[in-house]
C-alpha positions in Angstrom: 96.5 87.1 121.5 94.7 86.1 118.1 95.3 83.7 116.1 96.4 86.7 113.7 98.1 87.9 115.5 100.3 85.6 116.3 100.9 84.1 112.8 101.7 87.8 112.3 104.3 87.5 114.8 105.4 84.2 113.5 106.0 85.6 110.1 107.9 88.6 111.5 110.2 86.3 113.0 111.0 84.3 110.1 111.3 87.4 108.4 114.1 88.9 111.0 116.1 85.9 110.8 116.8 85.5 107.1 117.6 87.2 104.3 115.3 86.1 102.1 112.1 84.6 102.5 109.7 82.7 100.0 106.5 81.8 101.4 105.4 79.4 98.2 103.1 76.2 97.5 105.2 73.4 98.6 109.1 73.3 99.3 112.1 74.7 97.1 113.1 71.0 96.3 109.6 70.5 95.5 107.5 73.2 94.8 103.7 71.9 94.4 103.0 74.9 91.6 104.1 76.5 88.7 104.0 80.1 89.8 106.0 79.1 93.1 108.8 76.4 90.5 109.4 79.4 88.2 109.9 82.1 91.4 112.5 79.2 92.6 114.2 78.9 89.4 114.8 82.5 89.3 116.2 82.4 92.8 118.4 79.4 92.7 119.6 80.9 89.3 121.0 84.2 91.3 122.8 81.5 93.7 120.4 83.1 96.7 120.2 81.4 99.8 117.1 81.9 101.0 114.7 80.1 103.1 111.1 78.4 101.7 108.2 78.2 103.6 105.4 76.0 102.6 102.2 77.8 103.0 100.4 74.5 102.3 101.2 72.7 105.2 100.9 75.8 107.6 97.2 77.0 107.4 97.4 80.0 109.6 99.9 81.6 107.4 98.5 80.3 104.4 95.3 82.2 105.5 96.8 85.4 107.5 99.6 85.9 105.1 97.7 87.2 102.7 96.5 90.6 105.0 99.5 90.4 106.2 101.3 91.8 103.0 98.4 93.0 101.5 99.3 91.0 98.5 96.5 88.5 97.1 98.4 86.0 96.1 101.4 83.0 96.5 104.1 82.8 96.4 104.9 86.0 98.0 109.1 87.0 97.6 110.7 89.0 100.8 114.1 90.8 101.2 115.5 91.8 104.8 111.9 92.1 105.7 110.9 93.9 102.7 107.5 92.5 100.2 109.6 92.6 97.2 105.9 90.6 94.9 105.2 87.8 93.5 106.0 85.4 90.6 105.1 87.9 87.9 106.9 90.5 89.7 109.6 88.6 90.7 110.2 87.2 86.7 110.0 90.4 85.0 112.4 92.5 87.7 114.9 89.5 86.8 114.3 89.7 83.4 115.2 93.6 82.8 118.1 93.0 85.8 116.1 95.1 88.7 116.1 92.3 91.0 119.7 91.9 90.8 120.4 95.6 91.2 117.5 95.4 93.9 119.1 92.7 96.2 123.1 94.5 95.6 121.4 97.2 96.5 120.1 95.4 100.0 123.5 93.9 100.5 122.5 90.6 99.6 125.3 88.7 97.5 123.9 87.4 94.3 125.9 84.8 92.1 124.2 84.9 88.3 124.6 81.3 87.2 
């Protein structure tokens, strides 16, 4: 097996056993850009539980993530295995209330602070 393809099958994995997955620059407690803080904030302000990986200190995913959701950039936002986008995406669905009607609509319990 390849190393792509078994990052892909890492990132499948991490994907089946939560919710909600950021892959991001850095950690939730200490996210290591803007694009990844602000996709936090918006998280942490619908009370998500959800689980951040830090693509910086994992190079394969990092590197294979990208083809993997066919999405050019990080941080990268999934739901129940779903790409939902990224920061931009992520902002702006919050904004105009999509993303809460989005994960309610996935089940996933969402606590507006």
């Amino acid at each position: 097996m390849s190393e792509k393809e078994q990052t892909f099958e890492r990132i499948r994995e991490e994907l089946a056993g939560n919710e909600v997955v950021l892959f991001m620059k850095g950690t939730p407690v200490f996210p290591q850009c803007g694009f990844s803080a602000v996709t936090v904030q918006v998280l942490s302000r619908l009370g998500l539980k959800f689980k951040g990986i830090d693509i910086l200190s994992d190079p394969a995913i990092r590197t294979h993530l990208k083809e993997f959701s066919d999405w050019p950039t990080f941080p990268q936002l999934y739901v129940k295995g779903e790409f939902v986008g990224g920061c931009d995406i992520v902002k702006e669905m919050y904004q105009n209330g999509e993303l809460q009607q989005y994960l309610t609509d996935k089940g996933v319990a969402v606590q507006e602070a």
